[in-house]
C-alpha positions as CSV (number, residue, x, y, z in Angstrom):
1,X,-3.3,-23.5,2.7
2,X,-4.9,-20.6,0.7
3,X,-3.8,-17.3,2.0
4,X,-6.3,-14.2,0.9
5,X,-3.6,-11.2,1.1
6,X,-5.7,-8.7,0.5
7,X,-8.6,-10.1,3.1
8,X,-5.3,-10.3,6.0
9,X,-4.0,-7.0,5.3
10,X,-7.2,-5.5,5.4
11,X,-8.6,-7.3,8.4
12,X,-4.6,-6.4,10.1
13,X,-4.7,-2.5,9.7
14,X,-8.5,-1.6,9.7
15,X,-8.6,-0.8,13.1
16,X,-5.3,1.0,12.7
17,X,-4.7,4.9,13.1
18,X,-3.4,6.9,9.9
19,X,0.0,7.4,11.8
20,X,0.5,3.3,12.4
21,X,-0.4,2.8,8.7
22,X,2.6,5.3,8.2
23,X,4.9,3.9,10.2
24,X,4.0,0.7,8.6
25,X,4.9,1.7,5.0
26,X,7.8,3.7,6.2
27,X,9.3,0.6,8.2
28,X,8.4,-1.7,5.1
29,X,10.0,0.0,2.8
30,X,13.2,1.0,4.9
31,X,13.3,-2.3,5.8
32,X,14.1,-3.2,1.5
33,X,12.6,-6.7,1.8
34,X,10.9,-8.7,-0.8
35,X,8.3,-10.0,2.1
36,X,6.8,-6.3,2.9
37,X,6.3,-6.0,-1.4
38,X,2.5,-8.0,-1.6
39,X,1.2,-5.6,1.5
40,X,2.9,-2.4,-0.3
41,X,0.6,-3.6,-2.9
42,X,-2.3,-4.2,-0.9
43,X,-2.3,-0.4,-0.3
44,X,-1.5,0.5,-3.6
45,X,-4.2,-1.3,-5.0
46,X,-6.6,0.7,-2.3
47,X,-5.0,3.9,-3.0
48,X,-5.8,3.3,-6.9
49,X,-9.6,2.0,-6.4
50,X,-10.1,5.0,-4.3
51,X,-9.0,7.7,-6.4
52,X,-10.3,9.8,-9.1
53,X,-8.8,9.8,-12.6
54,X,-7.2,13.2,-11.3
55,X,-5.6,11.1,-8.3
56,X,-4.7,8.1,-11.5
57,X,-2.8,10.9,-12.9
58,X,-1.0,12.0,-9.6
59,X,0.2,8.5,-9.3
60,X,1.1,7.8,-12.3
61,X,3.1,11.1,-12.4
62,X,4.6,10.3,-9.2
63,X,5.5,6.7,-10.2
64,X,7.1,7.9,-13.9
65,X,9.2,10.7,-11.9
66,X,10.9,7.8,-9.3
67,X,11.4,5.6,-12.3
C-alpha cells in the first residue's frame, strides 16, 4: 500500500477552520510523539512554499533561535 502523506493531510484539514489547524499542531506537538512528526512536516513544507524569502528568513531565524 502506497500512502501519499502529503495528499491525506491535505485532503484531512482543508475544510478545517484556522483554530482546528491550531489545536491540531498544539495537541501534536504536546503529545511528543514520533507519529504526529510527517504531518508537522506537511505543514512546514506549506508554510515554506508559501512564503516570501522575508517569511524564509523569519523561519529560519525562528528555527536557529529554538536550536
Amino acid at each position: 500500500m502506497n500512502v501519499d502523506i502529503r495528499t491525506h493531510i491535505k485532503e484531512n484539514f482543508k475544510n478545517s477552520s484556522k483554530e482546528e489547524i491550531k489545536d491540531s499542531i498544539v495537541a501534536g506537538i504536546a503529545a511528543n510523539e514520533e507519529i504526529t512528526l510527517p504531518g508537522l512536516g506537511v505543514f512546514f513544507e506549506i508554510l515554506w512554499m508559501n512564503s516570501d524569502e522575508q517569511g524564509h528568513e523569519y523561519i529560519l531565524d525562528t528555527l536557529k533561535k529554538g536550536l
